[in-house]
C-alpha positions in Angstrom: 131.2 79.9 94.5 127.5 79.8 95.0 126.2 81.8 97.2 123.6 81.0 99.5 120.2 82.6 99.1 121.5 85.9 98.4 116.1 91.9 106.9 111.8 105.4 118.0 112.4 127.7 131.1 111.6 129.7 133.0 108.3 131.0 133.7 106.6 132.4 137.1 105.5 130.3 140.0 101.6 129.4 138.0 103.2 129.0 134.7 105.5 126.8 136.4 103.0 124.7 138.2 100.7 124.6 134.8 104.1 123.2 133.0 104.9 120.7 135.1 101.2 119.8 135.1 100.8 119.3 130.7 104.8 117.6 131.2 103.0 115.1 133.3 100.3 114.5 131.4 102.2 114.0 128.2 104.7 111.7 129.7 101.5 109.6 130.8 100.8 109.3 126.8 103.9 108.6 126.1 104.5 105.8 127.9 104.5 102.3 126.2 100.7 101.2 126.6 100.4 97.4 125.3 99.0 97.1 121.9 95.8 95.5 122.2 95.3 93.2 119.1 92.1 92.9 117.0 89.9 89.8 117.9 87.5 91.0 114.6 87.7 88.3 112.3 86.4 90.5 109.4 90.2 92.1 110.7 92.2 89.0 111.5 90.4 86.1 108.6 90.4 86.2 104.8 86.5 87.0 105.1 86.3 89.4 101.9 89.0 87.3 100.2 87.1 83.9 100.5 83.7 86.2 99.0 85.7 87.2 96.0 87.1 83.8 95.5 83.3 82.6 95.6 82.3 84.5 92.9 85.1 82.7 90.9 84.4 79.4 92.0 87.5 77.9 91.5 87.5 74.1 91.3 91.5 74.0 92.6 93.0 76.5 94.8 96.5 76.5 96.5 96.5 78.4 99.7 99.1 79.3 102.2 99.4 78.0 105.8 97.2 81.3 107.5 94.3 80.1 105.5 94.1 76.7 106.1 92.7 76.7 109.4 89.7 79.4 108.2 89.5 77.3 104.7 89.3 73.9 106.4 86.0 75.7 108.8 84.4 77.8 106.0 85.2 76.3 102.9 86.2 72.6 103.3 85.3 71.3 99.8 88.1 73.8 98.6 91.1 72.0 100.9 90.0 68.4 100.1 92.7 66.1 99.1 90.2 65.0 95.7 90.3 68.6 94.9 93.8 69.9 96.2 95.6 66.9 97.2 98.2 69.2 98.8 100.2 68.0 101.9 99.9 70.3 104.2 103.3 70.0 104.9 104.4 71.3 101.3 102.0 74.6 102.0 105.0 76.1 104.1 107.8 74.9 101.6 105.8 75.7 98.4 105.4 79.9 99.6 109.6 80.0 99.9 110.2 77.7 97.4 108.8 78.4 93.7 110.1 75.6 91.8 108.4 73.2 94.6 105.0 75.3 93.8 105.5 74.8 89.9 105.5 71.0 90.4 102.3 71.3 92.5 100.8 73.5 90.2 101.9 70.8 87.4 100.3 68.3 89.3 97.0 69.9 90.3 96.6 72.4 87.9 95.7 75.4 90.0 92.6 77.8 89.0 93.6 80.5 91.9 96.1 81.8 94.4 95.4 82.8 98.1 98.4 84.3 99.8 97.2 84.9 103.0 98.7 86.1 105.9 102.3 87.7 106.7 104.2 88.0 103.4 107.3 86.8 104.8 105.7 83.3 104.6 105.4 83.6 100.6 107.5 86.5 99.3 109.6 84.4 97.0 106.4 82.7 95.6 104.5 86.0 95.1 107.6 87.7 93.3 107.4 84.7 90.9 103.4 84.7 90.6 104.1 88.9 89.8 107.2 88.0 87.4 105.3 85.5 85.4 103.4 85.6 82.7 100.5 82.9 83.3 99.8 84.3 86.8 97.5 87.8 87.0 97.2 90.0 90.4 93.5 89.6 90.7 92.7 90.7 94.1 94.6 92.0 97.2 92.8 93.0 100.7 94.6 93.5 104.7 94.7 89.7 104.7 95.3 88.3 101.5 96.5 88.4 97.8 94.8 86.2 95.3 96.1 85.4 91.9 94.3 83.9 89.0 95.3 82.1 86.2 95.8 84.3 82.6 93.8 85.6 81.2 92.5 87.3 84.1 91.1 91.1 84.9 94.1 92.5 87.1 93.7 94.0 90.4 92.7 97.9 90.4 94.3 99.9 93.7 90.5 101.9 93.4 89.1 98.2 94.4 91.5 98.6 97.1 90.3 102.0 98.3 86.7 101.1 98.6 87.4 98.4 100.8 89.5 101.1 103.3 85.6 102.9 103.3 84.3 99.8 105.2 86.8 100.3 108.1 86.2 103.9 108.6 83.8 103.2 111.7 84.9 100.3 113.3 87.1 101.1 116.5 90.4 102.1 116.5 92.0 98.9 117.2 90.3 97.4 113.7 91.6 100.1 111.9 94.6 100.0 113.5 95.5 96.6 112.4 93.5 96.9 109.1 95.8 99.9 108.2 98.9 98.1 108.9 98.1 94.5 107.1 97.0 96.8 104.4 100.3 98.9 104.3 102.6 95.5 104.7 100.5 93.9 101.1 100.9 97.0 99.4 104.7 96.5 100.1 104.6 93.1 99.3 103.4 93.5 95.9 106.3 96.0 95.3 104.5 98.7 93.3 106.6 102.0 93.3 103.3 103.9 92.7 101.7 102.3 95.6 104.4 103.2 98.4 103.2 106.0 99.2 100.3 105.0 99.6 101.4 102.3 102.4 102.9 104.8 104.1 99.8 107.0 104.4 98.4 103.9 105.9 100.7 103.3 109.0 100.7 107.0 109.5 97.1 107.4 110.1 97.3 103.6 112.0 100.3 104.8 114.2 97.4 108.0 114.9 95.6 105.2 116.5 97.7 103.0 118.0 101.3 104.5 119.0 102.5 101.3 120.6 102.1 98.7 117.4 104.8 96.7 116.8 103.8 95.6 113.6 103.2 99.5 112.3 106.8 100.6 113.4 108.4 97.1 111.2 106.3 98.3 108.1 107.4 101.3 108.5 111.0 100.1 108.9 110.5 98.0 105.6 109.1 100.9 104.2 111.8 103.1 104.8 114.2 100.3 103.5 113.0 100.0 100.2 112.9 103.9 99.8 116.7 103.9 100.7 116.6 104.8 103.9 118.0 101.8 105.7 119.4 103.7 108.7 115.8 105.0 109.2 114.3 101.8 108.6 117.0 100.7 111.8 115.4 103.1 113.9 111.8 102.2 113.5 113.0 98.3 114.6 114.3 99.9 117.4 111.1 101.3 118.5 109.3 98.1 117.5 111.5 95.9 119.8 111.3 98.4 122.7 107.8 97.4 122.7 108.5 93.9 121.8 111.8 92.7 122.1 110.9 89.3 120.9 109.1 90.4 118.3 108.9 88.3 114.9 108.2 90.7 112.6 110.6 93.3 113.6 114.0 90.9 114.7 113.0 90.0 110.8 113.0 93.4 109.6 116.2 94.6 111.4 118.2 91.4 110.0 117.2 92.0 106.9 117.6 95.5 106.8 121.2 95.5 108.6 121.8 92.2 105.6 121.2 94.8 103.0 123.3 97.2 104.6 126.1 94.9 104.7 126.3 94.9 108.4 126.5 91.0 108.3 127.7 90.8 112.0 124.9 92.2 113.6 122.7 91.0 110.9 123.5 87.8 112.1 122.9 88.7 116.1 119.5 89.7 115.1 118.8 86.3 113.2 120.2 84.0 116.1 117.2 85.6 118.7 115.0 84.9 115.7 116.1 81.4 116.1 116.4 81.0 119.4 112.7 82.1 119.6 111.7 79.8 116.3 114.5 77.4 116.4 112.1 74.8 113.8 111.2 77.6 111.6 112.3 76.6 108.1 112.6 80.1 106.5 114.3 81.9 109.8 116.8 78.7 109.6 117.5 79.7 105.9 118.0 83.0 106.4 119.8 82.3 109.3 122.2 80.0 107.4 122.8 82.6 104.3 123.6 85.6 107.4 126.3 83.3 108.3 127.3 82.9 105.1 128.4 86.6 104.6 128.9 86.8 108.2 131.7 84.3 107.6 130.9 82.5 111.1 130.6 79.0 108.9 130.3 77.2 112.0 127.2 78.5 112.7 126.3 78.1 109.0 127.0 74.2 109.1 125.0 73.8 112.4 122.0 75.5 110.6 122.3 73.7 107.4 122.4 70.2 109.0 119.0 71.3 111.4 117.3 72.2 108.0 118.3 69.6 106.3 117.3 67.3 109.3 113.5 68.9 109.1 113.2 68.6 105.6 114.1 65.3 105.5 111.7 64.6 108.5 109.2 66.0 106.3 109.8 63.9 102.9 110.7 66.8 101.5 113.9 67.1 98.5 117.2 68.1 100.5 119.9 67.5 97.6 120.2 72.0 97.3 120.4 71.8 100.8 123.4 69.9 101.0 125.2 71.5 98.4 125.6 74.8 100.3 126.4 72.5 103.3 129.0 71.1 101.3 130.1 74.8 100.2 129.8 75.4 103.9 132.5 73.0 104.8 134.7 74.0 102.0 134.8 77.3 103.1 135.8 76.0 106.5 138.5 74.3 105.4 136.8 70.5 106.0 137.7 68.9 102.9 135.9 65.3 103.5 132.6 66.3 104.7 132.2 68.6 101.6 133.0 66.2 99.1 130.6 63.5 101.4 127.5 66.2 100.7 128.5 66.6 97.3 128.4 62.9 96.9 124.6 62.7 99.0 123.6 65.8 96.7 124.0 63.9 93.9 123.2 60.6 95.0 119.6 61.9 95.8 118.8 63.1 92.3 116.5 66.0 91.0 119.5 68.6 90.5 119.6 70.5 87.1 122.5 69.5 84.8 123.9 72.4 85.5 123.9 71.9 89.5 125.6 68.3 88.8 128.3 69.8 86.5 129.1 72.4 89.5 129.5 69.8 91.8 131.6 67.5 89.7 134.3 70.1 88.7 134.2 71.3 92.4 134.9 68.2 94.1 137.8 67.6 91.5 138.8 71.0 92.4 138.6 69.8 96.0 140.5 66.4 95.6 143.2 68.1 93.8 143.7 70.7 96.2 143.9 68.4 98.9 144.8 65.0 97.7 142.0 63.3 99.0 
């Protein structure tokens, strides 16, 4: 069966006094203090990004959701429709989605790349873009990672390190959140050599700012991919003491306890994501593939259908959804409603000849099982 998509004495009476005085004063640091985000938009914007992409002059670029808003201010020539033609509601879908990106590369022919923002919002389109051969790493800054099509000079980490010497006098809560957007890329990409040098960037930005969320769920992801999950758990924990709500880290721990195979609580963590994002495509997928392992298929079906009720909203192809809804039902023991997805899934079209030969023999498995 398919799976679904497989997430802190004794001393004299002065010494006493002095004691009590320096315990004071270091419980006063170590209280939570609220992180105070950057407003700089050379910290928060693809500023240096957009500059390298000038020099390139591409004549179509695809771009993720977190640059379109900067794009559509500082560089509107580059998102209109006779140059792109993208619909912005595809920008979303296309990041988690590669075979959706390949059509609209297909169709527009893309010169360049810009994944901008959080990398949960493209990680399975940038481990394509790193997997294939037509694709090169070209550039890759706190805010964005830009690929170009082959052939193409690759990125050098030394470009990286010059653009650090920039930051080195702006105040601490630039550097702070230049350090940790810097650290999560450099994970992104997935570059053994490289990890190291992530985690000598939340280091020095957890020197400046303590009390960042967003530093303590790199850091979990960080420990994670260095097999240190049960670390990784405890850095969530200090992110969401600060945040409890926090994106970011509910997404780290769920992913981390997922890899852990912890699916139970993987799946607690992933329904306050949802109750916090309950429209958010990719937390609803995720959600749905928890559930999966989690074996609480209920909660599975009740996702799939919302997804599949979104996409659908948004013209967008459903027929993969609704064959792991109709898995989904199987595994709870609904005979009928899987065989009626099957029979949507394939009345919609697109699916791979190998996707309609999966469904055929398993709704004759089905029917025979169950005499339907």
């Amino acid at each position: 069966m398919t799976k679904l998509f497989q997430f802190i004495f004794r001393y004299k009476k002065t010494a006493a006094l002095l004691l009590c005085a320096l315990s004071a004063a270091v419980f006063l640091l170590l209280l939570p203090h609220p992180h105070k985000a950057s407003t700089n938009p050379v910290v928060t914007t693809p500023v240096f990004a957009v500059e390298k992409l000038e020099t390139w002059n591409p004549k179509s670029l695809y771009y993720t959701v977190s640059a379109q808003q900067y794009l559509a201010t500082h560089k509107p020539e580059w998102v209109s429709a006779n140059n792109i033609g993208q619909d912005p509601q595809n920008l979303f879908a296309s990041g988690q989605d590669p075979t959706l990106w390949r059509k609209l590369d297909h169709q527009y022919h893309f010169d360049a790349v810009l994944l901008c923002g959080n990398p949960s919002e493209y990680q399975p389109l940038l481990e394509h873009l790193l997997a294939s051969k037509d694709w090169t790493l070209a550039y890759l800054d706190h805010t964005s990672i830009i690929f170009r099509r082959s052939p193409a000079t690759p990125w050098n980490a030394d470009d990286f390190h010059a653009l650090g010497q920039k930051f080195e006098h702006y105040p601490s809560v630039d550097r702070a959140c230049y350090l940790t957007q810097s650290a999560s890329k450099l994970l992104a990409i997935g570059q053994k050599n490289l990890a190291d040098v992530a985690k000598q960037q939340l280091d020095a930005s957890l020197l400046l700012d303590w009390n960042y969320p967003d530093t303590w769920t790199q850091l979990a992801l960080y420990e994670m991919e260095c097999g240190r999950p049960a670390d990784g758990l405890k850095d969530t924990d200090h992110a969401l003491k600060l945040d409890k709500n926090d994106y970011s880290a509910l997404s780290a721990r769920a992913k981390i306890l997922f890899s852990m195979k912890r699916f139970g609580e993987a799946l607690g963590a992933s329904a306050q994501l949802v109750k916090g994002h309950p429209d958010d495509p990719s937390v609803l997928f995720y959600h749905a593939l928890i559930a999966h392992e989690a074996h609480s298929y209920t909660q599975e079906i009740e996702t799939l259908r919302h997804l599949i009720d979104i996409a659908s909203a948004q013209k967008r192809p459903v027929a993969g959804f609704r064959i792991y809804l109709a898995q989904a039902y199987a595994r709870d023991g609904q005979a009928q409603p899987s065989l009626d997805e099957f029979q949507r899934a394939l009345d919609e079209g697109g699916l791979s000849d190998e996707q309609r030969k999966f469904i055929e023999e398993t709704m004759q498995h089905i029917k025979d099982e169950t005499s339907l």
